[in-house]
N, C-alpha and C positions, 0 to 999 in steps of 0.2 A: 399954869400954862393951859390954857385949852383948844391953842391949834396944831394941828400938824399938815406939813403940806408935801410930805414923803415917807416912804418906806424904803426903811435900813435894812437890808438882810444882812445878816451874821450864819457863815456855816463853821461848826468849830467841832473836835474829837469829843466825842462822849463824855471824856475825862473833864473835859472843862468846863460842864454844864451847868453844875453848882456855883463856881469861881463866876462864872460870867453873870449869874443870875445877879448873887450878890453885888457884883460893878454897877448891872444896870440900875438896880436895886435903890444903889447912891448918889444916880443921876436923873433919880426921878424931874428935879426940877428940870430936863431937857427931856427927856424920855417920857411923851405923853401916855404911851402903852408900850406892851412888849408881847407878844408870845411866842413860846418853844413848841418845839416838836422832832420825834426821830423820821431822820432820811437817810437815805442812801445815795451817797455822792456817785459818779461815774466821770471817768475822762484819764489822761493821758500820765497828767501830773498830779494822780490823788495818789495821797501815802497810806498803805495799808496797816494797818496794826497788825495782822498777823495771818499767817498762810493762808488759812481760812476765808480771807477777806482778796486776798491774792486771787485765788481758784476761781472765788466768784466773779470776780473784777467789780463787786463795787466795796463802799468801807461806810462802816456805817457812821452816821454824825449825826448834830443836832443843828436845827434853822431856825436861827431869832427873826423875828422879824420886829422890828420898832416903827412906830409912828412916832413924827419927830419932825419941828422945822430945817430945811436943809443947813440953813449958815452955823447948825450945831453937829453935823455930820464927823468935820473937821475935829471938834473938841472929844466925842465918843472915840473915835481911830486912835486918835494922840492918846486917847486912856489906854484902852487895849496895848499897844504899843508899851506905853510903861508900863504894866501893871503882866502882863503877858508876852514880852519879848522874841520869844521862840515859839509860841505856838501858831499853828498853821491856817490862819484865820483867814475865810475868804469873803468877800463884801461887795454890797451894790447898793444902788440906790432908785429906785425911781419915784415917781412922781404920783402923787395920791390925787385924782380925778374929784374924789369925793368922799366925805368922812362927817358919818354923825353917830348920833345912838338912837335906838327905837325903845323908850321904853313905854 
């Protein structure tokens, strides 16, 4: 595959940073790229892991982001969803303007 014509964000608990790696891992054949990074989530309905995170009012997480044709959006969620049931995964999608490589 060498197009993508969006960007997937994934924000998920620390805890699931390996687990997720490995999912994308094995959908390489939709998943043109991927990369991680730690953030700090903020808002109303974030669930804290532990007092600490409470005090502060944010929690900390990890941000995928994928390059990825949209009509495979649907097939990534439906994995997450089986593969990780209860975890607290939040997601978005937008629209990639433009994408190459400089080498």
């Amino acid at each position: 595959m060498s197009r993508a014509d969006v960007c997937l964000t994934l924000v998920v608990a620390q805890e699931l940073e390996e687990m997720l790696i490995d999912l994308l891992l094995e959908r390489e054949d939709i998943v043109r790229r991927f990369g991680s990074y730690p953030i700090d989530a903020h808002g109303a309905r974030i669930g804290y892991a532990n007092l600490a995170e409470q005090v502060r009012g944010r929690s900390r997480r990890v941000e995928f982001q994928l390059l990825m044709m949209r009509e495979n959006i649907d097939s990534i969620v439906s994995a997450l969803r089986e593969r990780l049931p209860r975890a607290e995964i939040t997601y978005w999608a937008l629209p990639l303007l433009t994408y190459g490589r400089i080498n």
